[in-house]
C-alpha positions as CSV (number, residue, x, y, z in Angstrom):
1,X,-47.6,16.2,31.3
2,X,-45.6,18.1,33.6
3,X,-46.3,21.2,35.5
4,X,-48.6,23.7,33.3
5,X,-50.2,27.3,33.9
6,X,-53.7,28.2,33.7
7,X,-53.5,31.6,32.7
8,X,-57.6,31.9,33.0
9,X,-57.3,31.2,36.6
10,X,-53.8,32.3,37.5
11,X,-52.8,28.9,38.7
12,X,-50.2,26.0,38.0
13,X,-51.8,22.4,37.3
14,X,-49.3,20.1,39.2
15,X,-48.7,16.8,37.8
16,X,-47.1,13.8,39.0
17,X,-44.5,13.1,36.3
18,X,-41.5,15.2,37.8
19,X,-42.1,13.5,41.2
20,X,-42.1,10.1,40.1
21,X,-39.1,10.8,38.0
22,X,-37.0,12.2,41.2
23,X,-38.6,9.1,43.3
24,X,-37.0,6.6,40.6
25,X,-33.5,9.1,39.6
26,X,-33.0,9.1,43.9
27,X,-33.6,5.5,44.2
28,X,-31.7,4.3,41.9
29,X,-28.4,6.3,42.9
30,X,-29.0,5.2,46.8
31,X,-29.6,1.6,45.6
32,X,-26.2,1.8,43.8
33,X,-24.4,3.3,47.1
34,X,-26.4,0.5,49.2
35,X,-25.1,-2.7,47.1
36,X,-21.6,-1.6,45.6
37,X,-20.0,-0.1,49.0
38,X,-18.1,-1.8,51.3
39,X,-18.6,0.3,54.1
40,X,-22.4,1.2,54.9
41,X,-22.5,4.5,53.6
42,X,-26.6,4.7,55.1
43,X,-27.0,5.6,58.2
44,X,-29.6,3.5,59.3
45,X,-27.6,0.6,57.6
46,X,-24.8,1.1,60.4
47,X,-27.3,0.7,62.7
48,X,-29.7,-2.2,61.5
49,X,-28.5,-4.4,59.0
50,X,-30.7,-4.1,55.9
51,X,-32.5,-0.7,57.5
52,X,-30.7,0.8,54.6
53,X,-33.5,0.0,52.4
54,X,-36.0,1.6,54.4
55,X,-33.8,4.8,54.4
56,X,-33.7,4.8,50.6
57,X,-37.6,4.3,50.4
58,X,-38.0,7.3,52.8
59,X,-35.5,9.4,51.1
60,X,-37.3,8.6,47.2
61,X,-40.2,9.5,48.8
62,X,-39.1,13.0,51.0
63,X,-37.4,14.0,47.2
64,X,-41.2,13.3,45.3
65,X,-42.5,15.6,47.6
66,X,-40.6,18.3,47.6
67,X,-40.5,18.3,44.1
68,X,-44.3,18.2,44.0
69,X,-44.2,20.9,46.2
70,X,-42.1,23.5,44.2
71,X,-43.6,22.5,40.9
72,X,-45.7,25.6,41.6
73,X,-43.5,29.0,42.1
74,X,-45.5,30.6,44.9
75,X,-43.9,27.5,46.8
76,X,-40.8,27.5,46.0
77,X,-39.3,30.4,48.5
78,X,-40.9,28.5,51.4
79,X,-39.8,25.3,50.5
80,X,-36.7,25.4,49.2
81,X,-35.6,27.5,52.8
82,X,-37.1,24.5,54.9
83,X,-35.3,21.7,52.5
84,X,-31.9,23.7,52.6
85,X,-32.1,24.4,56.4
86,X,-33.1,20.5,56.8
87,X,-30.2,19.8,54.9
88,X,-27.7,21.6,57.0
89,X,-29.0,20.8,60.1
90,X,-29.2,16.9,59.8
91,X,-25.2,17.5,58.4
92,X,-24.2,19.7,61.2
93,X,-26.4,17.7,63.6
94,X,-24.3,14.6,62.4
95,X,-21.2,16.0,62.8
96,X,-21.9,16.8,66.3
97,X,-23.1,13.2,67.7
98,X,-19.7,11.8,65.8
99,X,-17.8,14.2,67.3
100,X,-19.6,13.2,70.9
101,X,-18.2,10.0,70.6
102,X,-21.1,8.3,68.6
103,X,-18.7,7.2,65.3
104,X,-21.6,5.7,63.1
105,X,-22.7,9.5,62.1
106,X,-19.2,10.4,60.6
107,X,-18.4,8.7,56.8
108,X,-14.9,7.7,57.3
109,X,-13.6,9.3,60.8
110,X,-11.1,11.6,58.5
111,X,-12.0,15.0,59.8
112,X,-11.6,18.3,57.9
113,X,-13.4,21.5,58.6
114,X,-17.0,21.7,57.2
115,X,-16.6,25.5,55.5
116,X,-17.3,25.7,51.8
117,X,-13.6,27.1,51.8
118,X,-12.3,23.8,52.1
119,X,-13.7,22.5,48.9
120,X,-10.7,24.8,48.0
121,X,-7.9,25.1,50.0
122,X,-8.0,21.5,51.3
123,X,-6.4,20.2,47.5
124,X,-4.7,23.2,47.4
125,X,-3.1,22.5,50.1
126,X,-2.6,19.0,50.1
127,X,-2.0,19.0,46.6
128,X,-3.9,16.3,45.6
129,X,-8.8,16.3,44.8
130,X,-10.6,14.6,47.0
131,X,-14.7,12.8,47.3
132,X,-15.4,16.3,47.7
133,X,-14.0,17.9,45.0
134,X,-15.5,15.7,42.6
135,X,-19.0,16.0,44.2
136,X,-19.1,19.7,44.1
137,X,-18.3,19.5,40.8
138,X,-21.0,17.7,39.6
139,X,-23.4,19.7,41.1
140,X,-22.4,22.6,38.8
141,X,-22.3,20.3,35.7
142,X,-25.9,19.1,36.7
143,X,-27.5,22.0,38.3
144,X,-25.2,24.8,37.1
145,X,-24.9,26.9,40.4
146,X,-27.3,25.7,42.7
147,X,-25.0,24.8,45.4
148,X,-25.1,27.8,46.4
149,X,-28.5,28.2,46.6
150,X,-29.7,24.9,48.0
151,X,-27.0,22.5,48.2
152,X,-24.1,23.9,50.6
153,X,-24.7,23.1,53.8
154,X,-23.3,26.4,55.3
155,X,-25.5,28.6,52.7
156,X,-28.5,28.2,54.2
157,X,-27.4,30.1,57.5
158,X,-26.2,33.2,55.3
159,X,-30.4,32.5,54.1
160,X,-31.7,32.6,58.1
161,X,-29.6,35.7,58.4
162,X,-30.4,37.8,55.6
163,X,-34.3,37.1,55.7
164,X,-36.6,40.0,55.9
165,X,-36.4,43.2,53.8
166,X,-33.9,43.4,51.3
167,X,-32.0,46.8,50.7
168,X,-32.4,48.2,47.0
169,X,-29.6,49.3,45.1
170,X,-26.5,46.8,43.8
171,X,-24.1,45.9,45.6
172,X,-20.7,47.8,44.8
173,X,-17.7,46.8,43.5
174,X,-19.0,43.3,44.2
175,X,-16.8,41.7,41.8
176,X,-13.6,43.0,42.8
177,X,-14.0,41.8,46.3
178,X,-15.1,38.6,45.1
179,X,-12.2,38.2,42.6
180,X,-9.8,39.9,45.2
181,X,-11.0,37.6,48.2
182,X,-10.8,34.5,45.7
183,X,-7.2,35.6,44.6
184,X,-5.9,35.7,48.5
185,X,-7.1,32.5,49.4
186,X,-5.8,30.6,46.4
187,X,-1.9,32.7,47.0
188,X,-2.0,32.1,51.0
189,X,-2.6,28.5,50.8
190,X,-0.1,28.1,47.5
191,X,2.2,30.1,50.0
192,X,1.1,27.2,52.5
193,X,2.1,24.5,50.7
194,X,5.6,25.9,49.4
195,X,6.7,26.7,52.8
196,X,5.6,23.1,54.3
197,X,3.8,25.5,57.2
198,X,2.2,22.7,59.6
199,X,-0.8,21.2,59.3
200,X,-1.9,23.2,62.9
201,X,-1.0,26.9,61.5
202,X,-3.2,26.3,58.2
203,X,-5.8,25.0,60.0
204,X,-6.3,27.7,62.7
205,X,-6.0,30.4,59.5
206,X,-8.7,28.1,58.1
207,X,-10.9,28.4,61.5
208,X,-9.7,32.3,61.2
209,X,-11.5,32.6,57.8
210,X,-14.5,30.7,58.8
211,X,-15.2,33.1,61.9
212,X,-15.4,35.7,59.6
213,X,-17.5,34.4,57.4
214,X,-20.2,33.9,60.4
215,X,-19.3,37.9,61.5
216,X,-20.3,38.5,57.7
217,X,-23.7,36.6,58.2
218,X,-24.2,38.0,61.4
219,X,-23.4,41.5,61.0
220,X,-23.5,42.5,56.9
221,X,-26.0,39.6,55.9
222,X,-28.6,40.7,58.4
223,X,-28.4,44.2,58.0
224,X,-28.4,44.2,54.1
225,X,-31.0,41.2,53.8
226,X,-28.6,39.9,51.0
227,X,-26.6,36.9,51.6
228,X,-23.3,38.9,51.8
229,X,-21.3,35.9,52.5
230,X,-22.2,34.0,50.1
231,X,-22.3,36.9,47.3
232,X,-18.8,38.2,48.1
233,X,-16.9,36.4,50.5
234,X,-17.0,32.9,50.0
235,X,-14.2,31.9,47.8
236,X,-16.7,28.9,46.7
237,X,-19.4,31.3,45.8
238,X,-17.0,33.3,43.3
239,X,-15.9,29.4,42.0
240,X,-19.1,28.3,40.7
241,X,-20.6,32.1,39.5
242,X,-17.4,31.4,37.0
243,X,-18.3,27.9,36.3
244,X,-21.7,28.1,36.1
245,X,-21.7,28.8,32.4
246,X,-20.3,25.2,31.9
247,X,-23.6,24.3,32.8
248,X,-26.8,25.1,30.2
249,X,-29.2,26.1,32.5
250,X,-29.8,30.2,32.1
251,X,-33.2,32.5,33.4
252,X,-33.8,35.2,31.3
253,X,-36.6,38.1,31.7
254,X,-38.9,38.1,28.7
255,X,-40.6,41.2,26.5
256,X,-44.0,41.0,28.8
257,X,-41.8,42.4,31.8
258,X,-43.7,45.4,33.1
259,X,-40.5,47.0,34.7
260,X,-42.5,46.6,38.3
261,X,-39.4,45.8,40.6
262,X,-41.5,43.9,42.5
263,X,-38.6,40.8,41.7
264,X,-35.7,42.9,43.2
265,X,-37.3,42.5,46.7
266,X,-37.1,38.5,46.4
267,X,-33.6,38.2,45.3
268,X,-31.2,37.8,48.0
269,X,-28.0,37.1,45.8
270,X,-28.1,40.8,44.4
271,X,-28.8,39.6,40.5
272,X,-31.7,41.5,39.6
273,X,-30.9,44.8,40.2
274,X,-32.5,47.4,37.8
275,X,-30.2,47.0,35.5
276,X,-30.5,43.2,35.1
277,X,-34.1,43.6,34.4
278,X,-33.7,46.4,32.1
279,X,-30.5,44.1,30.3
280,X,-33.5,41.4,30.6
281,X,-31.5,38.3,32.2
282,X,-30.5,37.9,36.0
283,X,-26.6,39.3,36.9
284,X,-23.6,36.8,36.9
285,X,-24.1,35.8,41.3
286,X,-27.6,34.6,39.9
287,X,-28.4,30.8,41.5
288,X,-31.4,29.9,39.3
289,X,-33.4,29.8,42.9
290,X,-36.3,30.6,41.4
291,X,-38.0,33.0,44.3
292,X,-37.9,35.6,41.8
293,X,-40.6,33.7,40.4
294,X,-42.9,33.9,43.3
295,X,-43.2,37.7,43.0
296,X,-43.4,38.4,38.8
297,X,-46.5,39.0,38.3
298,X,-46.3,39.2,34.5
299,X,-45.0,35.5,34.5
300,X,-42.0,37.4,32.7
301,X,-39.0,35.4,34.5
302,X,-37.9,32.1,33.0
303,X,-35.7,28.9,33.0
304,X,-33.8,28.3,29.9
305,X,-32.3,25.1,28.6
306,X,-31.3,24.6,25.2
307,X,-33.9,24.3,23.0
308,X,-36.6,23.0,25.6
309,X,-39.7,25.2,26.4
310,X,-39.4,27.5,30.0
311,X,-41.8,24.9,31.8
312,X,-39.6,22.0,30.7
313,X,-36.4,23.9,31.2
314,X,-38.0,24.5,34.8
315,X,-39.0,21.0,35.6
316,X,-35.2,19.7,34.3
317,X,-33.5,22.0,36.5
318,X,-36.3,20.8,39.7
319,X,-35.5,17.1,39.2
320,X,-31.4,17.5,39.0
321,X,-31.4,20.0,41.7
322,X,-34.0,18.5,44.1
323,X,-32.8,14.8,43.2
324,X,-29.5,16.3,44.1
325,X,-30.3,17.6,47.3
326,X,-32.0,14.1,48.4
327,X,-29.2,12.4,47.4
328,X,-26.9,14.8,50.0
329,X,-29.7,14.8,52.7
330,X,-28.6,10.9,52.7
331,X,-25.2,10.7,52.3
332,X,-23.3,14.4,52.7
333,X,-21.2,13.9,56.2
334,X,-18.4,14.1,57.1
């Protein structure tokens, strides 16, 4: 059995079957990285031959429990803000020693600027995909959009800054920002690329865009205590609220809502407005974070996936998302 609720005493009965599942799912891909690459792709590996293996063990394990962790809801706001700011840090944190001159923290020493934008404009501009292009897609065909919601590993700061109170009311004419913000950077950097401007010019632009992105965090995102950045203006963020539907995972709101509001406080990616309760499924900037969750008190909000029940449709999206983000924690640098 997996994760049930015990409606007699209000609480969820964890179980150790998702846990074990991500433990096996994690070790299993990092065992695959470990014996078929070349280059040590672990980074204890490029320290201590054969460490590798310890790493792997460690990371199985971190991935189990987590995932035991957010089995139950009232967890899941807590924890998936201390996995996701983990996550980043350890990248950025990476990026930093290689860029001090320690070498063994970069993958491959081929630099390019860690904003989600990139994931965009770098093939774009070069005109050919890249490791990363590939990886971020697969994320959206596993997890549907949960990169932006515990995967990106500049996300989570757009988290730190919106915490606290959360303004009520939607968010206006939030998708023809998005769409409009989306539609410049894809024209600039085709405009780029046709006029062979040097690799320096793009690159500063790039920088230029990135800044503003932290002013957004800083100055919008905080004030709001809605992840402005990543709702409107990251190009990325518009990306996969498109492609999510490629993905089957949905949350929908079922008849025993109660029309409390108490879930519009929670949501920090302006998708359930009052509106979206009323139209009984989350907006389109929805993540599937699941903090909603943590503050229905009706049990009314739910995973959907196919034809599975809401608890199994859960647990699926918890081991694809959680394995996922174990998987990063180990391997995501630059």
């Amino acid at each position: 059995m997996l994760l049930t609720y015990n409606y007699m005493s209000g609480t969820y009965n964890r179980k150790y079957t998702l846990p074990l599942a991500v433990f096996a799912f994690v070790f299993l891909m990092l065992s695959m990285v470990q014996m078929k690459m070349k280059l040590p792709m672990l980074i204890l590996e490029r320290f201590i031959p054969g460490a590798g293996w310890f790493e792997i063990g460690l990371i199985s394990f971190y991935g189990a429990f987590v995932s035991y962790k957010m089995q139950d809801p009232l967890n899941v706001p807590r924890w998936r803000r201390i996995t996701w700011i983990t996550f980043s840090t350890f990248f950025f944190l990476q990026l930093i020693l290689g860029l001090s001159g320690f070498e063994k923290f970069l993958m491959t020493g081929k630099l390019h600027l860690p904003i989600p934008m990139m994931i965009l404009g770098g093939p774009l501009y070069r005109g050919q995909t890249s490791v990363m292009t590939f990886l971020f897609l697969s994320t959206i065909v596993l997890s549907g959009p949960a990169w932006c919601s515990q995967l990106c590993y500049f996300g989570a700061f757009d988290a730190l800054a919106s915490r606290g109170r959360t303004q009520r009311g939607a968010l206006k004419n939030k998708i023809a920002i998005k769409s409009t913000i989306l539609l410049l950077i894809i024209f600039t950097i085709i405009l780029l690329r046709l006029f062979n401007v040097p690799v320096l010019w793009a690159t500063l632009l790039a920088v230029a865009f990135g800044t503003g992105g932290i002013g957004v965090m800083i100055f919008i995102s905080r004030k709001k205590g809605r992840m402005i950045h990543c709702i409107m203006y990251c190009p990325i963020g518009t990306v996969v609220n498109v492609f999510r539907y490629a993905n089957p995972f949905r949350m929908y709101i079922d008849s025993n809502c109660s029309l409390c509001m108490k879930c519009t406080s929670f949501c920090k990616y302006d998708a359930l407005n009052q509106q979206d309760i009323k139209n009984k499924k989350p907006s389109f900037s929805c993540t599937l974070c699941g903090d909603c969750l943590a503050a229905c008190r009706d049990h009314s909000i739910k995973y959907k996936y196919l034809k599975l029940s809401p608890e199994a449709s859960r647990n699926l999206y918890l081991f694809f998302t959680i394995s996922l983000h174990a998987v990063f924690l180990a391997l995501a640098r630059i």
